[in-house]
GUFI-677525 format. One line per field, with one value per residue: residue in one letter; x, y, z of N, C-alpha, C in turn. Coordinates in steps of 0.2 Angstrom, whole numbers, plus 2048, in hexadecimal, padded with zeros to 3 digits. Each point is the difference from the previous one (the first is absolute). Example, Ala and Ser with C-alpha at 12.3 -4.5 7.8 and 13.67 -1.06 7.14 Angstrom:
GUFI-677525
res: A:S $
nx: 842:7FE $
ny: 7E4:805 $
nz: 827:7FC $
cax: 7FC:804 $
cay: 806:806 $
caz: 800:801 $
cx: 804:7FC $
cy: 806:805 $
cz: 800:803 $
END
This chain:
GUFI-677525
res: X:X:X:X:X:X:X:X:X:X:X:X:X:X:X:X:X:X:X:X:X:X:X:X:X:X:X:X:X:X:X:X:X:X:X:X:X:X:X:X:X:X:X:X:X:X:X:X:X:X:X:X:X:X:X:X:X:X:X:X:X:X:X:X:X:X:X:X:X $
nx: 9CD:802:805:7FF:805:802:7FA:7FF:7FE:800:7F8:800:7FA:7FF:7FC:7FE:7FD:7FF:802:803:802:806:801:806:7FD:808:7FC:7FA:801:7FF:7F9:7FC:801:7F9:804:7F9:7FE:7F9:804:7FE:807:806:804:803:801:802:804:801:804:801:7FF:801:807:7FF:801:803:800:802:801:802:7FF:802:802:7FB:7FB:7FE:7FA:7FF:7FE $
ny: A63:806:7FB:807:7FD:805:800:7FB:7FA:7FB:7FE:7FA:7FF:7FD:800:7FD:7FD:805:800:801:806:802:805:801:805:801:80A:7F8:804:7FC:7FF:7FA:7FA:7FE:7FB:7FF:7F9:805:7FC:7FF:806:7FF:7FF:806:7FB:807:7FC:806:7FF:805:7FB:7FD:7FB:801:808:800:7FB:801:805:7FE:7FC:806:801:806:7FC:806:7FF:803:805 $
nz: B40:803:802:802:7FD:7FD:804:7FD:806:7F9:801:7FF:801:801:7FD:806:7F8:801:7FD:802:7FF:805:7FF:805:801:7FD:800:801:7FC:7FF:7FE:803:7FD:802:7FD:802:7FC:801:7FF:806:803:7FC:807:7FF:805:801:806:802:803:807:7FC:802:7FC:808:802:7FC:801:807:7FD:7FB:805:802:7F8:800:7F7:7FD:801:7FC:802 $
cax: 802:809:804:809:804:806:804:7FF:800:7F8:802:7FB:7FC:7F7:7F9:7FA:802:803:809:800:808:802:807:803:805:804:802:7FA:7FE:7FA:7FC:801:7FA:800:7FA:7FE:7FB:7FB:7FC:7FA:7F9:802:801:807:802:805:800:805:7FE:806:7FE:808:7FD:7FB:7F8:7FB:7FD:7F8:7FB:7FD:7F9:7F8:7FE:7FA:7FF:7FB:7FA:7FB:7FB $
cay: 802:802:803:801:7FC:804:801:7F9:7FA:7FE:7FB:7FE:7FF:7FF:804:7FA:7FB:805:802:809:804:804:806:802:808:7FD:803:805:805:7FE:7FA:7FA:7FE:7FA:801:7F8:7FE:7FA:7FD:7FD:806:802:807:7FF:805:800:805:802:800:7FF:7F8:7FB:7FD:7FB:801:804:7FA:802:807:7FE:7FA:804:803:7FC:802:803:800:807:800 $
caz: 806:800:807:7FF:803:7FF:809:802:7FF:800:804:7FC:805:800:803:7FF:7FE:7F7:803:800:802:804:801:803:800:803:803:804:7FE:7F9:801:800:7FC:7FD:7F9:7FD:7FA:7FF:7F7:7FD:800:7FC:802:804:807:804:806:7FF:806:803:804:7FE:7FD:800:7FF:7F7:7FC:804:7FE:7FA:7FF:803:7FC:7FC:7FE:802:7FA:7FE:803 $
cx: 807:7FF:806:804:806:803:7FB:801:7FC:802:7F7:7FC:7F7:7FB:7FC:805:805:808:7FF:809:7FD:803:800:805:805:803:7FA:7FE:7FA:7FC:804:7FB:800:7F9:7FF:7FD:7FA:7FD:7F8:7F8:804:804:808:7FE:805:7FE:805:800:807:800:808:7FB:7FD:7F8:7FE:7FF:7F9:7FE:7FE:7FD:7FB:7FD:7F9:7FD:7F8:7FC:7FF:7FA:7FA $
cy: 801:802:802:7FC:801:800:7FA:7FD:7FA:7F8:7FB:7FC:7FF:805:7FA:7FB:804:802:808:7FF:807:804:804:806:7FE:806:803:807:7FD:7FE:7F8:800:7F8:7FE:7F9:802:7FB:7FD:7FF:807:804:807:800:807:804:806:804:804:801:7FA:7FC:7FA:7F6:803:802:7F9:7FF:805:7FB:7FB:803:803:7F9:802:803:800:806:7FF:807 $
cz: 801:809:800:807:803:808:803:800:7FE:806:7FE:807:7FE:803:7FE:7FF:7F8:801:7FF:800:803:7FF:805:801:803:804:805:7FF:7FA:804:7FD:7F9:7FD:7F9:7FD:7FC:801:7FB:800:801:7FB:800:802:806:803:806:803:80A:803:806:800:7FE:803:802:7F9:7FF:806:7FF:7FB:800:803:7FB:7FD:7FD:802:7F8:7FE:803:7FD $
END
C-alpha cells in the first residue's frame, strides 16, 4: 500500500483497539487518508475522505465487515 506523502502530514491514532496512521494534506487541496491493519480478517484498510484528522478514525470504526452472500 503507497500514500503519497509528499504534501502530508502522518499523525498515528486508533480505529477500535488497531493503531491506524493518518495523513493530512498539508494544502487541503488532496483528500485525508487513514490506513489500518486487521490481522485477524487479514486485511489492510484504507479510507481516503475530505474528513480532518479526528473524524477519519470515526469514519473508520463505522466500517464492517460484510459476508458474501
Amino acid at each position: 500500500m503507497y500514500v503519497n506523502s509528499d504534501n502530508m502530514e502522518r499523525f498515528g491514532t486508533v480505529v477500535g483497539e488497531l493503531a491506524a496512521d493518518v495523513y493530512i494534506s498539508k494544502t487541503g487541496t488532496e483528500t485525508n487518508v487513514i490506513v489500518w491493519q486487521d490481522p485477524s480478517n487479514d486485511v489492510l484498510l484504507v479510507l481516503s475522505a475530505f474528513a480532518d484528522k479526528e473524524e477519519l478514525p470515526q469514519l473508520a470504526e463505522k466500517v464492517q465487515k460484510r459476508e458474501k452472500e
